[in-house]
N, C-alpha and C positions, 0 to 999 in steps of 0.2 A: 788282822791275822787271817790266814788263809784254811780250811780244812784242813790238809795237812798238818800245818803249824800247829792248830788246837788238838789235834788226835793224838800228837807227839807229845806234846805239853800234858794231854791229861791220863795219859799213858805211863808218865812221868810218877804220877803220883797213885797207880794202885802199887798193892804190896807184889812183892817178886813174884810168885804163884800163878798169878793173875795178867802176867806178862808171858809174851809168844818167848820161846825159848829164840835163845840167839842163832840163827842159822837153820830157823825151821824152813821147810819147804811150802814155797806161795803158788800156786797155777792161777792165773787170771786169763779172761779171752773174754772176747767182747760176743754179744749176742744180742740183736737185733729185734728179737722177740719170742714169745714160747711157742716158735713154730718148730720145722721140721728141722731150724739148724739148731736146735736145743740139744738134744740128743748126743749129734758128735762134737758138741765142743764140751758138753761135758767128761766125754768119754777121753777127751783127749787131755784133759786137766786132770782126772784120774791118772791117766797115765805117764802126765808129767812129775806126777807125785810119787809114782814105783808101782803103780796099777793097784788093783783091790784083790784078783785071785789069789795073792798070798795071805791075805787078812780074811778074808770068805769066803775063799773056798770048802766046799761041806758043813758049811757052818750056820747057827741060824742068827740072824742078823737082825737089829734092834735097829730102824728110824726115826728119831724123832724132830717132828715136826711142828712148825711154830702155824696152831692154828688158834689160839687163845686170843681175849679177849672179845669184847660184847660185839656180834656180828652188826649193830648198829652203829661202832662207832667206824667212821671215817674220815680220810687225809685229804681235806678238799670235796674232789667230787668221784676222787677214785673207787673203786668198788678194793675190798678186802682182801683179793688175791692180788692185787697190783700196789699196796701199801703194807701192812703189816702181817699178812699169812704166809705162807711159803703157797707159790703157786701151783695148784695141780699140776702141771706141765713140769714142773720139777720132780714134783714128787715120782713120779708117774715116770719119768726118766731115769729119775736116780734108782727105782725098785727092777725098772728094764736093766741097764749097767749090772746090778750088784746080784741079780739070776745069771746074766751070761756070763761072769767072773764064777760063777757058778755055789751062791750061796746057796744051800738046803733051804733055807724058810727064809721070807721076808715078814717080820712084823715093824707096821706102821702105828705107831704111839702117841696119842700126843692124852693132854686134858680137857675135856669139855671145859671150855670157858663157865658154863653155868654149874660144874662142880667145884670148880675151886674154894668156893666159899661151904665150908663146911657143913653152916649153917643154911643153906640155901635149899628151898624145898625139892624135891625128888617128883616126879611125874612119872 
């Protein structure tokens, strides 16, 4: 079975909710790296989607970012931004976009991986 096949298949079995509505809108573009072509193909995928100034414009704007888990663990030999965090170059991109679409405030959110545990000591 191929990727596809398995993501379809297990797609299959979460509850309705939990599925992409029928005929949602996809922008994909390929990007070579988080250099300088990051920036406009993100912008251009925003804008395939009906742009962001109608949704944030004046408005203050919530990102959350996937930076969790133990900064120790790793996918091979990758460092953290290149496997399971969102890469600063994104982040850092998408906070550029969602000012010039002209959001009021940008706050960037995520959880210290070392708070999640409730129980976990405080430094």
């Amino acid at each position: 079975m191929n990727r596809r096949g398995f993501l379809g298949a297990a797609a299959a079995l979460l509850p309705l909710p939990a599925r992409a509505a029928a005929g949602a809108k996809v922008s994909v573009a390929r990007c070579r790296s988080y250099g300088p072509e990051l920036t406009p193909a993100l912008e251009k995928m925003f804008d395939q989607l009906g742009g962001m100034a109608s949704l944030v414009k004046g408005k203050t704007v919530a990102m959350k970012v996937n930076l969790t888990g133990v900064p120790t663990t790793r996918l091979g030999y990758l460092p953290a931004e290149l496997a399971h965090w969102t890469h600063p170059a994104v982040i850092g991109a998408t906070a550029h976009l969602l000012a010039k679409a002209g959001a009021h405030r940008i706050r960037i959110l995520e959880s210290a991986w070392s708070t999640a545990d409730p129980d976990a000591p405080t430094t």
